[in-house]
C-alpha positions in Angstrom: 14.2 -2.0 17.4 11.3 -3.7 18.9 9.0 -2.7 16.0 5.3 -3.4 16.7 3.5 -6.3 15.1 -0.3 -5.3 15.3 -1.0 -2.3 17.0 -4.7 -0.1 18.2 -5.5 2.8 19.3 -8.5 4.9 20.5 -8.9 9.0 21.9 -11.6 10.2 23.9 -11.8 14.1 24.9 -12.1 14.9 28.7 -12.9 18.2 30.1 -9.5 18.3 32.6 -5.8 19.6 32.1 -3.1 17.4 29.9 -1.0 17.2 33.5 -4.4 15.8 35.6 -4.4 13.6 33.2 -0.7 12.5 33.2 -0.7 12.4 36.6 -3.4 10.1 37.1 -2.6 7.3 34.3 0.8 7.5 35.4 -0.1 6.3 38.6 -0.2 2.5 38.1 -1.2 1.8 41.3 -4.6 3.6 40.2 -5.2 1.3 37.5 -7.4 -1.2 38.8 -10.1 1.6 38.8 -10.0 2.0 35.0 -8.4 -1.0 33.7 -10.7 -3.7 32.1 -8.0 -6.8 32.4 -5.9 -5.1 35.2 -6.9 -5.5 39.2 -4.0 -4.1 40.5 -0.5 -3.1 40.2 2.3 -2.1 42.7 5.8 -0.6 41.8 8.8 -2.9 42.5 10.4 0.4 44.3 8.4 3.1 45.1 11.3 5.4 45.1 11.4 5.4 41.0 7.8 5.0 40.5 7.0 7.0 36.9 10.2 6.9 35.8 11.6 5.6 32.7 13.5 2.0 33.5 10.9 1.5 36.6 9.4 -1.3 37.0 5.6 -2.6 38.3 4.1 -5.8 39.0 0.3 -6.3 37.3 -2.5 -8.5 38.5 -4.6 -9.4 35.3 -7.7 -11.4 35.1 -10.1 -12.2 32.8 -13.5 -14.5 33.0 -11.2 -17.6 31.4 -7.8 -16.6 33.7 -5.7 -14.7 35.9 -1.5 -13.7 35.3 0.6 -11.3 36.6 3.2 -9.6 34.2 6.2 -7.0 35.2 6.3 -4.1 33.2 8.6 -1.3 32.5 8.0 2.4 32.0 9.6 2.7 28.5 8.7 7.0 28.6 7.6 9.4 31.1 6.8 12.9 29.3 4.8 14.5 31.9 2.4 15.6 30.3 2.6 14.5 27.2 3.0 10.5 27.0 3.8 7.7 29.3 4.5 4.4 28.2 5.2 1.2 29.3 6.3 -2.4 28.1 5.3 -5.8 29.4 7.0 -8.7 29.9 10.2 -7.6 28.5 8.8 -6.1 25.6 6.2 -8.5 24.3 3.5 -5.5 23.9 3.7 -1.6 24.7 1.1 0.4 26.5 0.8 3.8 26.1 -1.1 7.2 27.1 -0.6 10.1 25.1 -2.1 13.1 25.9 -2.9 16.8 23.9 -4.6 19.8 24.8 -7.7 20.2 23.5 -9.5 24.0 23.9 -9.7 24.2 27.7 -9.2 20.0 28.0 -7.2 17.6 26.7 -7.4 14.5 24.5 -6.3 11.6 25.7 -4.9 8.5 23.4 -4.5 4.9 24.2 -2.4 2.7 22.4 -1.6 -0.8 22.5 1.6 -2.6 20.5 1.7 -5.9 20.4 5.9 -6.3 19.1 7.6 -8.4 17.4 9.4 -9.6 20.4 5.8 -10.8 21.4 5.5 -12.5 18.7 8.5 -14.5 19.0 7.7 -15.3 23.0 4.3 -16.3 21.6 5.6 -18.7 19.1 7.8 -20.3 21.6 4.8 -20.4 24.6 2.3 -21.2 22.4 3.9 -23.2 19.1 0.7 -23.9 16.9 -1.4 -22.1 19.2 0.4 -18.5 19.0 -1.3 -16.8 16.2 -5.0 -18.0 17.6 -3.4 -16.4 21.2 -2.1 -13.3 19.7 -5.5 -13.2 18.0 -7.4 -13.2 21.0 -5.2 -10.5 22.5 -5.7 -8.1 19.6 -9.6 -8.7 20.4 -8.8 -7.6 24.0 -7.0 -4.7 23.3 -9.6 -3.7 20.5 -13.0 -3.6 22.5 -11.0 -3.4 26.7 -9.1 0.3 25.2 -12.6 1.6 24.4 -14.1 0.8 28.0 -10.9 2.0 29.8 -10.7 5.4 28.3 -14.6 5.9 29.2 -13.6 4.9 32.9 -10.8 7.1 33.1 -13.3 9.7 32.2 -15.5 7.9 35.2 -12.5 8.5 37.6 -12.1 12.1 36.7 -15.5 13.4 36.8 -16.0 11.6 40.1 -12.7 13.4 42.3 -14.3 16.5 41.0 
């Protein structure tokens, strides 16, 4: 099993129902209006987009650089959780939702696995822990900033 390695989470209660919710984080092609690191994303074929085993292509930047990874949807609970791997499973995204009185509670969770780690050693060599590091710093304060956007994006189509 691809066990995670390091892991973070964070929740943030928004006034809308567990499926709006679902529906729009599990529309990739939405996530350049929340994401911190993520521009932009298309699905390789639109015919399977959401579905576990589909894949999507994500443009990333940051201030220091720009990469684009393929992911796969790894779960599609609508509208409970949908989750996604990167890069053939060197971290897991996922959004896990609950009702909460009339709204719902959203979660965000990033996994950085120990298939990552591996790739990392092999990119990186000496450098992989530093780079893992500075990924686990990303993930910390970017999941934060995302869920308060995605809170943005849902007051706003109201």
């Amino acid at each position: 099993m691809n066990a995670p390695f390091r892991s973070h989470a964070a929740s943030i209660d928004l006034d809308a129902a567990p499926e709006e919710v679902y529906d729009l984080v599990s529309d990739v092609t939405r996530s350049g209006e929340w994401s911190v690191q993520c521009r932009a994303c298309e699905w390789v074929d639109a015919a399977r987009a959401g579905e576990v085993g589909a894949e999507f292509t994500g443009h990333n930047a940051t201030p220091e650089r720009e990469w684009t990874t393929t992911s796969t949807v790894v779960r599609a609970d609508r509208p409970h959780e949908f989750a996604w791997e990167v890069a053939g499973g060197v971290t897991r995204w996922t959004f896990s939702t609950a009702a909460a009185g009339e709204g719902t509670t959203l979660t965000h969770t990033w996994e950085f696995l120990e298939v990552g780690r591996e790739v990392f050693g092999q990119r990186f060599g000496d450098d992989a822990e530093a780079q893992i590091e500075d990924r686990t710093r990303a993930a910390h304060a970017g999941i934060p900033q995302t869920l308060a956007r995605i809170a943005q994006v849902l007051t706003s189509s109201r």
